[in-house]
C-alpha positions as CSV (number, residue, x, y, z in Angstrom):
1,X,129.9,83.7,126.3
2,X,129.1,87.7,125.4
3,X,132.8,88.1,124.3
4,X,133.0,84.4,121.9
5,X,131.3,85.9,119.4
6,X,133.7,88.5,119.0
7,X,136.7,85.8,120.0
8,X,136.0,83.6,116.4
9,X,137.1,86.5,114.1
10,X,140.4,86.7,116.0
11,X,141.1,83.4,115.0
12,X,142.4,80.6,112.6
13,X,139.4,78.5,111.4
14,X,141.2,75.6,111.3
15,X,142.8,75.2,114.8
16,X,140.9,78.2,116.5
17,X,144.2,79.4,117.9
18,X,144.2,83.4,117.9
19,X,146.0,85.0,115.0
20,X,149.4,86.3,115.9
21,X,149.4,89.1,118.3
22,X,145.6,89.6,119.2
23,X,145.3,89.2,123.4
24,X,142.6,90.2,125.2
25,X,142.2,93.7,124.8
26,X,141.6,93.1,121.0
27,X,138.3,91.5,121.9
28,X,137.1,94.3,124.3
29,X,138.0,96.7,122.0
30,X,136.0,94.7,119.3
31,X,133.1,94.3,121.5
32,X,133.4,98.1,122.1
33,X,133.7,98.7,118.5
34,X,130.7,96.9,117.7
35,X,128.6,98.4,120.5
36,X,129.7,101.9,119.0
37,X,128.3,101.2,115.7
38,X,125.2,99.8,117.1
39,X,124.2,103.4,118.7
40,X,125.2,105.1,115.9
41,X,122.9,103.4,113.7
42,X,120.2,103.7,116.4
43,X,120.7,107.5,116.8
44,X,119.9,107.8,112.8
45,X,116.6,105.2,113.2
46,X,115.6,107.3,115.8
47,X,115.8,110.2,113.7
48,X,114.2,109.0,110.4
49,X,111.4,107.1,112.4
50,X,110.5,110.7,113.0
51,X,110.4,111.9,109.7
52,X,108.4,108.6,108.4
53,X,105.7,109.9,111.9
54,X,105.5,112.7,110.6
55,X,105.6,112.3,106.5
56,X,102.7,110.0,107.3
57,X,100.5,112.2,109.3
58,X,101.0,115.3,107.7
59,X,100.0,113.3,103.9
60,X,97.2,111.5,105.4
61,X,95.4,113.0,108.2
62,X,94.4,116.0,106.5
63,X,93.6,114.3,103.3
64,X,89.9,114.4,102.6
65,X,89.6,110.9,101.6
66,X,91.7,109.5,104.2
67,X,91.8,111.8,107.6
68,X,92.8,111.4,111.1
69,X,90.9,108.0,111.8
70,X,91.4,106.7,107.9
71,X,93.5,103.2,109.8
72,X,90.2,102.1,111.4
73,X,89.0,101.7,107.1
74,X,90.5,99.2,105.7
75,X,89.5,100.4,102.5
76,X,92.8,102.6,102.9
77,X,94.6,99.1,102.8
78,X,95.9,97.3,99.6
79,X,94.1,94.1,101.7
80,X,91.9,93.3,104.9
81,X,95.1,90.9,106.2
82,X,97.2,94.3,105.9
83,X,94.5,96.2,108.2
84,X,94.1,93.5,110.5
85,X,97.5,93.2,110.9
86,X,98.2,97.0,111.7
87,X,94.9,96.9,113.8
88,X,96.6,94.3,115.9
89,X,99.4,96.4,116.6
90,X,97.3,99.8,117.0
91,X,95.2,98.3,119.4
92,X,97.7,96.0,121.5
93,X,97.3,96.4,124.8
94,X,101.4,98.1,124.9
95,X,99.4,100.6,122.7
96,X,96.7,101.3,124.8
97,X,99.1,102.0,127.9
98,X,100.7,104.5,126.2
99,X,99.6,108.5,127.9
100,X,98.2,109.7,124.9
101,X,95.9,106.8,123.7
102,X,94.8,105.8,127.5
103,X,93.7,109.5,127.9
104,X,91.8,109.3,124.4
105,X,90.4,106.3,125.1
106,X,89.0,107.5,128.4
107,X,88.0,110.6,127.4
108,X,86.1,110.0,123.9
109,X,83.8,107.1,122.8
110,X,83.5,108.3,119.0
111,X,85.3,107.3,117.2
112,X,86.6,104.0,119.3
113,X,90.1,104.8,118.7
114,X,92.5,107.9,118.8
115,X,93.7,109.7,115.6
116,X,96.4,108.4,113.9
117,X,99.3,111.3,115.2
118,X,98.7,109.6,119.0
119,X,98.7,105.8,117.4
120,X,102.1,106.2,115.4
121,X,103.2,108.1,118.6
122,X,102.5,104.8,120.7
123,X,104.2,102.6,118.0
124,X,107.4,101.7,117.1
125,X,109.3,101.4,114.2
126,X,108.1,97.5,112.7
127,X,104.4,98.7,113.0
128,X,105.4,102.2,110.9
129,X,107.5,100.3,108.6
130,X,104.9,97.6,108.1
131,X,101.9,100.4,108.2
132,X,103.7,102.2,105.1
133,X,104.0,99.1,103.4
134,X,100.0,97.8,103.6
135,X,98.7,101.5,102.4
136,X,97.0,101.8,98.8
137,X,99.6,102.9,96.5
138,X,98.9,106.5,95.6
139,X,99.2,106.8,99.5
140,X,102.4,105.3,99.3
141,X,103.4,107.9,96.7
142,X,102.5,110.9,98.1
143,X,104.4,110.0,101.4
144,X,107.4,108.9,99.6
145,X,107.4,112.6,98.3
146,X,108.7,113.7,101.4
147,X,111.8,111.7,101.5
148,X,112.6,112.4,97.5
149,X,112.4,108.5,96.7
150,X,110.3,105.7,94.7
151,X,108.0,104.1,97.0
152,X,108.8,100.9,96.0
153,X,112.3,101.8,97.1
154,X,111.5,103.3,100.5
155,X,109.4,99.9,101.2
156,X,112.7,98.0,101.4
157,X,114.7,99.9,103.4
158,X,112.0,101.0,105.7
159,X,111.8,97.3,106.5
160,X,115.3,97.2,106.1
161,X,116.3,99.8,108.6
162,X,113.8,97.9,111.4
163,X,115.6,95.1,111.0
164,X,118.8,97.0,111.7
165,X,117.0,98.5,114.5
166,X,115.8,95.5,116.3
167,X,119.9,94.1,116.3
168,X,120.8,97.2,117.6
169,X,118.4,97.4,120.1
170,X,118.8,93.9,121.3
171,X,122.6,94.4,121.5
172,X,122.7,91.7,118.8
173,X,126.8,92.0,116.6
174,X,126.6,93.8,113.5
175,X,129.9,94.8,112.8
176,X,130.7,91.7,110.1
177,X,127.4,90.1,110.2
178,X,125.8,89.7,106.8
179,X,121.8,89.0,107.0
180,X,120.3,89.1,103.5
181,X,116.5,89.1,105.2
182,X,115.2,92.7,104.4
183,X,118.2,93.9,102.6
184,X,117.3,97.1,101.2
185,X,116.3,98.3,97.9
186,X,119.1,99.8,95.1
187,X,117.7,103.3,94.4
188,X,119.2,103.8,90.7
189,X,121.0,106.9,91.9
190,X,122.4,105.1,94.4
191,X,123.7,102.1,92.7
192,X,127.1,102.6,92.8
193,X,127.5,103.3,96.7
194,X,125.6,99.7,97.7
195,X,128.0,96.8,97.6
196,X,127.8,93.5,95.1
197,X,124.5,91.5,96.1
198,X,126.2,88.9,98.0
199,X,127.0,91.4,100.7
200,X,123.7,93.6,100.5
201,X,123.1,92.6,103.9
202,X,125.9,93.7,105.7
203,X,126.5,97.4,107.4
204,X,127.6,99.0,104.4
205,X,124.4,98.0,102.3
206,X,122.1,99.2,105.2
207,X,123.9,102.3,106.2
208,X,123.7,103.8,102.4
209,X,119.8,104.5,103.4
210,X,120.6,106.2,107.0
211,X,123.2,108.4,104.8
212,X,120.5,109.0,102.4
213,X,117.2,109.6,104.1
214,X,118.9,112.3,106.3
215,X,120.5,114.2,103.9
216,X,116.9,114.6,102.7
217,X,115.3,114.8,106.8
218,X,118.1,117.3,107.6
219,X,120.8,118.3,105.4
220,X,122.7,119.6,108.4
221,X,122.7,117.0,110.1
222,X,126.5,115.2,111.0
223,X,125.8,112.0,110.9
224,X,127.6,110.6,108.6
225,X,130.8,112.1,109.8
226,X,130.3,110.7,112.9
227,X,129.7,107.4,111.3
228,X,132.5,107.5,109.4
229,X,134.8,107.9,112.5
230,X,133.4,105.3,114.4
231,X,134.2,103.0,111.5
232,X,137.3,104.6,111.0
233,X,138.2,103.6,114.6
234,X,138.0,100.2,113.9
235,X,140.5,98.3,116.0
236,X,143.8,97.0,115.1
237,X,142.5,93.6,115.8
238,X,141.0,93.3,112.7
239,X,144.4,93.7,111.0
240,X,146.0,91.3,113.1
241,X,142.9,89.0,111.8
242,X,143.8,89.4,108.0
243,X,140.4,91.8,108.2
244,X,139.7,94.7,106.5
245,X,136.6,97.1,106.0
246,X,135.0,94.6,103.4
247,X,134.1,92.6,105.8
248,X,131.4,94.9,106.6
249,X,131.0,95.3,102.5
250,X,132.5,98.4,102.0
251,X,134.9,98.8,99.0
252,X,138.8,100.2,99.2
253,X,138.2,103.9,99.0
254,X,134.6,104.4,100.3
255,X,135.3,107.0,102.5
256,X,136.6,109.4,100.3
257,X,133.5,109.2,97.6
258,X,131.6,112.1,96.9
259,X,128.3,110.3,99.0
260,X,130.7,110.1,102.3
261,X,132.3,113.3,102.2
């Protein structure tokens, strides 16, 4: 059953006979394909859920208005659902088994709950997506900052890139899959490197944020290369399907513009 979801692009949609030369192979090496992309895409959500950690922390902790414990207030929150809702997830009891807050909470009774560097340490990403999301907006700002973006953009495809997380994380396909729930934001300068709106949810839409988040996170970094080569190595059972690299919305020629070099 794994493999059938990777079967139905290899074949005619009126008869479900495979296309013309596909055998077995083709599927594995789909399924393999699709398995590279996803950890890929988790290796740059791994890195930028970093940077968020620490853009967060670093704005807010030492701010004299906010501080270390400013989540406990929800005057920090643009409502009381918002806080309530991050509360939940702060004080969960996956949360509270984590080292850092179990030790804090058996150490100190004031204030009830750890700062907010060992809470985002003990969360994952939809909680720090969702936490960025809820704060008052000149918050929102100052963090945004750090990753050279409008805040109003960086809402979208924070929430954008947990969705992508939680389908590669659950080993769910990506490859051709086109899921318009969370689809991130157009920054202006970006415009021309997102695909048409129809296909905003597929892997070229959400990978234009990885791409740009780390150039600013770490300009070094060879990410992109590498993700260009495992979609480079796409296999020749996509041809064999009539398939091309727009069925992941990205355009004849993307690889060689100046935002994938």
């Amino acid at each position: 059953y794994r493999l059938l979801i990777y079967m139905r692009p290899l074949q005619s949609n009126r008869d479900r006979l495979f296309f013309s030369g596909v055998e077995f192979d083709d599927i594995l090496a789909l399924y393999d394909f699709d398995r590279q992309l996803r950890l890929i895409c988790l290796d740059a959500v791994e890195r930028i859920e970093v940077a968020m950690r620490a853009a967060i922390i670093n704005t807010l902790a030492i701010d004299p208005v906010a501080g270390p414990h400013f989540y406990l207030d929800s005057a920090h929150f643009i409502n009381t659902q918002a806080h309530a809702s991050f509360m939940r997830a702060a004080t969960d009891p996956t949360t509270c088994k984590h080292q850092a807050v179990e030790h804090y909470l058996d150490t100190y009774d004031s204030p009830p709950y750890p700062p907010i560097w060992v809470i985002l340490e003990a969360t994952t990403f939809g909680p720090l997506s969702y936490l960025y999301a809820s704060l008052l907006l000149p918050y929102r700002k100052a963090i945004a900052k750090a990753f050279g973006f409008d805040e109003k953009i960086l809402v979208t495809w924070f929430r954008s890139i947990n969705l992508l997380r939680n389908v590669c994380a659950h080993h769910s396909r990506l490859w051709n899959k086109n899921n318009l729930v969370n689809a991130p934001g157009v920054a202006k300068s970006l415009r021309a490197e997102f695909p048409d709106h129809t296909d905003r949810g597929r892997v070229a839409a959400r990978a234009v944020p990885l791409v740009a988040l780390l150039a600013v996170i770490d300009p070094e970094s060879d990410w992109k290369q590498r993700f260009k080569s495992v979609l480079l190595s796409a296999p020749a059972a996509m041809a064999k399907a009539g398939l091309d690299m727009s069925v992941m919305g990205f355009r004849p020629g993307w690889d060689i513009r100046r935002f994938w070099i």
